[in-house]
C-alpha positions as CSV (number, residue, x, y, z in Angstrom):
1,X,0.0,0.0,0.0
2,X,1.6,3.6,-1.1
3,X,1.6,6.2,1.5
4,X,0.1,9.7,0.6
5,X,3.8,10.7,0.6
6,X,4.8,8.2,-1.8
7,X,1.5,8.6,-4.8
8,X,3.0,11.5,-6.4
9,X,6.4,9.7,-7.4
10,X,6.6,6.5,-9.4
11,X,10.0,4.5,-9.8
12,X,12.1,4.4,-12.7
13,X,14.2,2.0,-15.0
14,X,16.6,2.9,-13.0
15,X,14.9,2.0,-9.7
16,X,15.2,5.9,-8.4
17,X,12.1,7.2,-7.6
18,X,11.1,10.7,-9.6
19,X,8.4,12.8,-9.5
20,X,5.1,12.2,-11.5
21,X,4.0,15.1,-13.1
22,X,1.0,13.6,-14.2
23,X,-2.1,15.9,-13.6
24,X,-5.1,14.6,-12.3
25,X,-6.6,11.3,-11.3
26,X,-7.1,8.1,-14.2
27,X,-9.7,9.2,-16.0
28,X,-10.6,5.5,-16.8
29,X,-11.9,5.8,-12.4
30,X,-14.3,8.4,-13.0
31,X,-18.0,7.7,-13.8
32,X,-17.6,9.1,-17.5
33,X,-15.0,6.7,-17.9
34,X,-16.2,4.2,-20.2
35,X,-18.7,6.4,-22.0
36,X,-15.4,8.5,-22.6
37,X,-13.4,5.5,-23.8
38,X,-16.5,4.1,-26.4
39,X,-16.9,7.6,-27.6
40,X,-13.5,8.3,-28.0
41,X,-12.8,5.0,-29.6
42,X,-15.5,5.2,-31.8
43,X,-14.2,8.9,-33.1
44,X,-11.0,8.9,-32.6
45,X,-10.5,11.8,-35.2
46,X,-12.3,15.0,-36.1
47,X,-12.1,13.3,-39.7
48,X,-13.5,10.2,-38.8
49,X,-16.8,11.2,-37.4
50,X,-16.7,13.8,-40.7
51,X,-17.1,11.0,-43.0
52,X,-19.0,8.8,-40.8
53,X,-21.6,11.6,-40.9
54,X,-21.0,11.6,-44.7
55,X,-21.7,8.3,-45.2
56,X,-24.8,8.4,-43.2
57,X,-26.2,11.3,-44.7
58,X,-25.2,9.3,-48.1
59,X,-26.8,6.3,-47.2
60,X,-29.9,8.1,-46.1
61,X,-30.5,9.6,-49.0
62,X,-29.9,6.5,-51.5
63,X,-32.5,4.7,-49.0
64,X,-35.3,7.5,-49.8
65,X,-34.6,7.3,-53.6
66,X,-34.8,3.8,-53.3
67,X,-38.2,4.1,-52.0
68,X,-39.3,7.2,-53.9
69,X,-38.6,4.6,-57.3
70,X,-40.3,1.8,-55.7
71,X,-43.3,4.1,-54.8
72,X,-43.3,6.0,-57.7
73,X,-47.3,6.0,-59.6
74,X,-48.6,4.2,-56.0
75,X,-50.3,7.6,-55.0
């Protein structure tokens, strides 16, 4: 078990102990944590969730065209 004293240094290759300059606490603790991770994973890039809404959008409309021919004259 680490003492309060001993949390904000971690112990190198070396085996000397250095300061972590890490700031805050794991994110992967706090109640967001998964949602963060699935989202994150999932969009990983500004670009990817770009062409993902693309594609979508795409697909959408190829889906009501699709319909619109297959409808077409049953009004």
């Amino acid at each position: 078990m680490k003492s309060e004293e001993t949390e904000r240094f971690y112990i190198d290759a070396n085996g000397e102990l250095k300061p972590d300059r890490r700031k805050g606490g794991d994110r992967r603790n706090s109640e967001d944590g998964p949602r963060y991770h699935e989202q994150r994973r999932f969009f990983r890039r500004k670009i990817d969730r770009e062409i993902y809404d693309r594609d979508h959008k795409q697909m959408i409309e190829d889906a009501l065209n699709d319909f619109a021919e297959e409808h077409d004259g049953h009004l």
